[in-house]
N, C-alpha and C positions, 0 to 999 in steps of 0.2 A: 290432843295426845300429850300427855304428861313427860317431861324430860326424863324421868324412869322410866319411861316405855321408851321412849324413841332411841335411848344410850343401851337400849339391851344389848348384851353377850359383846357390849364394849368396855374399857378402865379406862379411868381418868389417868393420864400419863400429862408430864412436866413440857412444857418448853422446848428445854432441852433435847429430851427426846424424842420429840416430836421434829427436830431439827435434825436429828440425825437419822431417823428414818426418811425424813423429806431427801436428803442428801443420799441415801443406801437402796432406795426400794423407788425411787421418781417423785416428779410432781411437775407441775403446770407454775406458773406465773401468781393466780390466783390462791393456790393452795402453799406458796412461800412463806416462811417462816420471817422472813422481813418484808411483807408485803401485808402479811399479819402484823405484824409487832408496829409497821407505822401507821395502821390504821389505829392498831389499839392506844396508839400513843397522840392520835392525831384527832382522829373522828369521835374518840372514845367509846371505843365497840373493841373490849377485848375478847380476845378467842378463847375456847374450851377446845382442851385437848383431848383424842380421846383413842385407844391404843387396842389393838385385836391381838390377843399373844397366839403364838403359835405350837402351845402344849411342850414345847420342850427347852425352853427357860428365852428363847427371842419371840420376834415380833411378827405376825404378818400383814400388819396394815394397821395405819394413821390418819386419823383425820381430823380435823377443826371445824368448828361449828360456831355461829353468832346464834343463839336461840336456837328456836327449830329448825332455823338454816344452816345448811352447810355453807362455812367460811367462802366470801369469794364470789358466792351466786350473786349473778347480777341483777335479780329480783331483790334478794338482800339487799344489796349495794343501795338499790332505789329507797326502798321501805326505811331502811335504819336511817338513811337519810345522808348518809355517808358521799353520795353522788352530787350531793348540790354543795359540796366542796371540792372534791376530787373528781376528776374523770377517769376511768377505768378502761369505757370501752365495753364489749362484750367476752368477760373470760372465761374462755374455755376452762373446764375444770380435771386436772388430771391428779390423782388422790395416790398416795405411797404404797401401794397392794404388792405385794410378793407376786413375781410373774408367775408362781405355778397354782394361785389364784384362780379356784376355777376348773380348771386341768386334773392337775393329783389331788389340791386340795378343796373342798366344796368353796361354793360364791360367798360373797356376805351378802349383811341383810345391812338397810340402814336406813334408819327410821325418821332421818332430817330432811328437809323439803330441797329441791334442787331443781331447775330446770335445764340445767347447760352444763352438766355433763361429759366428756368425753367418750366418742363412742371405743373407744381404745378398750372401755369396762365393759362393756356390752355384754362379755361372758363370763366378769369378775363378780359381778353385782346380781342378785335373786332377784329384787326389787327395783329394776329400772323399765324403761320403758320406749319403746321413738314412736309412739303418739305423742309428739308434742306441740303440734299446731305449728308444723313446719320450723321449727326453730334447726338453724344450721350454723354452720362455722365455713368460713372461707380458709380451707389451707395452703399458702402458696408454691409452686414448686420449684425445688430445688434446683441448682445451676445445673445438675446433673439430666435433671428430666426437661432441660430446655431443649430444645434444638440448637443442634451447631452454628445454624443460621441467624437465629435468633442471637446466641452470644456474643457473634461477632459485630453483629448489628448494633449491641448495644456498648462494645468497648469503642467501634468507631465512633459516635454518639460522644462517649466519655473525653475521649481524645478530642473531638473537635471541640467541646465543652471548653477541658486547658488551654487549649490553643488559641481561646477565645478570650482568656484572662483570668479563667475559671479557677476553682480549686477544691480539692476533696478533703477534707480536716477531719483529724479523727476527735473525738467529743474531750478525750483530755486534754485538746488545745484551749478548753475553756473553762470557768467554773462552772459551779453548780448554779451561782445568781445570769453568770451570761445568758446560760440555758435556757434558764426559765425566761429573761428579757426577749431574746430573740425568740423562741417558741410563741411567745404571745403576740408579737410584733406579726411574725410570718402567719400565723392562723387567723390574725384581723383582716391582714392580703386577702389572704384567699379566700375566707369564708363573708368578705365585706363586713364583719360585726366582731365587736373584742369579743375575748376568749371568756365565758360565763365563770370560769372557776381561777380569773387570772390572778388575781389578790392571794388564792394559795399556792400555786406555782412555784415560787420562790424552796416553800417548805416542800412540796413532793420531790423535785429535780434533788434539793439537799439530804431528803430523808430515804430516797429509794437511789441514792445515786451509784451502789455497788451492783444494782439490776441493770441499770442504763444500759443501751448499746449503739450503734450505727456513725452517720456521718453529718458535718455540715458543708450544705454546700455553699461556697463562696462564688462572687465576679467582682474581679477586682475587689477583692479584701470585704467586700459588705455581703451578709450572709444573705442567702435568698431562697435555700431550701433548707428545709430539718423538719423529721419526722420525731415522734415519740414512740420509744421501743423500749420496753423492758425484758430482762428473758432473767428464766431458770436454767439452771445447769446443773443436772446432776449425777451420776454415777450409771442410770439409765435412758437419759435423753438431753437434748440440747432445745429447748422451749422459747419459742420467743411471741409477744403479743404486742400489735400494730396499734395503739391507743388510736391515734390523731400526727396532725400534720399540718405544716405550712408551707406555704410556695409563694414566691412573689410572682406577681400573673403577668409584671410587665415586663417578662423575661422569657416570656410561652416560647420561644421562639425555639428555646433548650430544648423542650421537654422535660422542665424540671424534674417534674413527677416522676418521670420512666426512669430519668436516670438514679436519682433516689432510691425508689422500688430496687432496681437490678443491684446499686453497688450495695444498700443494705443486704438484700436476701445473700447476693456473694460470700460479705464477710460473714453472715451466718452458716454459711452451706460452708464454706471452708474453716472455720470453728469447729462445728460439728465432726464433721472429715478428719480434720487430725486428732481429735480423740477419740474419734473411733463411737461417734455417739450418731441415731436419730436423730432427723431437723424436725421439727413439728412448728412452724411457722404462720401465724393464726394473724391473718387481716381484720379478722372479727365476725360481723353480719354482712350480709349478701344486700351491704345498702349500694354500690356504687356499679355501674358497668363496669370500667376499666377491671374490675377484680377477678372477670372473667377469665384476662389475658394471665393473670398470674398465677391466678390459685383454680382448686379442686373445693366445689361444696360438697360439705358433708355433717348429716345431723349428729343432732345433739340427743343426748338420752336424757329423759326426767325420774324423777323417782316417785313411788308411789306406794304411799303411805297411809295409815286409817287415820 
């Protein structure tokens, strides 16, 4: 299919605006206008932008595209080749659509390849699909859909952590180069093998560092957990995606990992909360058991195109 056919009853629209729709109408992680901007600066896969008006002088939907793919698919990610620099993870894809998308006003169509999806579109999009050879998203749940039991369970957990020598640091106690050093440090821990894309590290932590979010955990001053979290924020949701992770293993005794999981998803559920926004908190793929305890699977839609 011919990039004429696949861009039908869409316009090329700037950057710019495609930044301010991302920011006014949602998006995901994936579909960020600076998750864009440092691939294209990085990987050298810049994005096309491409803009749905809404017959009376605005917009009703944004989106980006690498080729025939939409910006962000993690099939892309693989193909362009963009993955065997950077790690991603598996992101969910959530696109700028006008919430009456669908409702008052008809679905779109879209003519780009995608397999990961948001089922959020389900009734936005003509052309999507959940035959997709099981592909899911692990959503985790918010402090709010825990159990009470469960909460207190894990501030005791935290507390004994401190009183241990522990410490909870928030990520601007560091730079961007700390980041990246310890990140690769903690994930050789735990995964027994350095980190495959550690030589670029340095540049993603520095180049996506207004996404970053969560915590490091310290014992006695030497770091020994930290996850990689990126999130969207925008006018309709609070977006956050679980890349990867490290834990020093000669420390299980913590639970590093649970207490990690819990204080992250916290400061994002209570972010969310006071602005008044949806958490949509995306572990990734349903590779891990533990992800059972935290999150909700839920598929992905594909698109489906001639």
């Amino acid at each position: 299919m011919t990039l004429f056919l696949r861009s039908a009853f869409w316009q090329p629209i700037s950057a710019t605006l495609y930044r301010q729709l991302h920011s006014q109408l949602g998006g995901s992680v994936g579909t960020h206008p600076d998750f864009l901007a440092f691939i294209a600066q990085h990987a050298d896969c810049p994005a096309q932008f491409w803009g749905k008006p809404d017959g009376q002088g605005g917009w009703r939907a944004g989106i980006a595209t690498w080729g025939a793919y939409l910006a962000g698919d993690k099939e892309a990610l693989r193909r362009l080749g963009i993955e065997q620099r950077f790690d991603f993870g598996s992101p969910e894809l959530i696109f700028p659509l006008h919430q009456d998308t669908g409702v008052t006003q008809p679905k779109l169509w879209l003519g780009f390849r995608s397999k990961f999806i948001s089922a959020l579109h389900a009734d936005q999009l003509a052309n999507v699909s959940g035959r997709n050879r099981g592909r899911t998203v692990c959503l985790a749940k918010s402090v709010a859909e825990m159990s009470s039991q469960s909460r207190r369970r894990r501030a005791k957990e935290v507390r004994q952590f401190i009183e241990a020598g522990g410490a909870v640091r928030p990520l601007t106690d560091y730079t961007a180069a700390d980041l990246a050093a310890l990140y690769a440090q903690l994930y050789a821990l735990r995964w027994q093998a350095p980190h495959p894309q550690a030589a670029d590290l340095p540049l993603l932590f520095a180049g996506l560092a207004p996404l970053l979010m969560g915590h490091v955990l310290t014992l006695h001053d030497v770091p020994v957990a930290f996850q990689l979290l990126l999130k969207s924020e925008t006018t309709r949701a609070y977006t956050i995606e679980a890349i990867n992770g490290g834990i020093d293993p000669r420390h299980a005794e913590f639970g590093l990992g649970t207490l990690l999981m819990w204080l992250n998803i916290q400061q994002a559920s209570t972010a969310a909360a006071e602005k008044g926004l949806p958490l949509r908190y995306s572990l990734g793929r349903n590779s891990s058991q533990y992800k059972a305890q935290w999150a909700i699977e839920t598929p992905l839609l594909r698109t489906v195109t001639f």
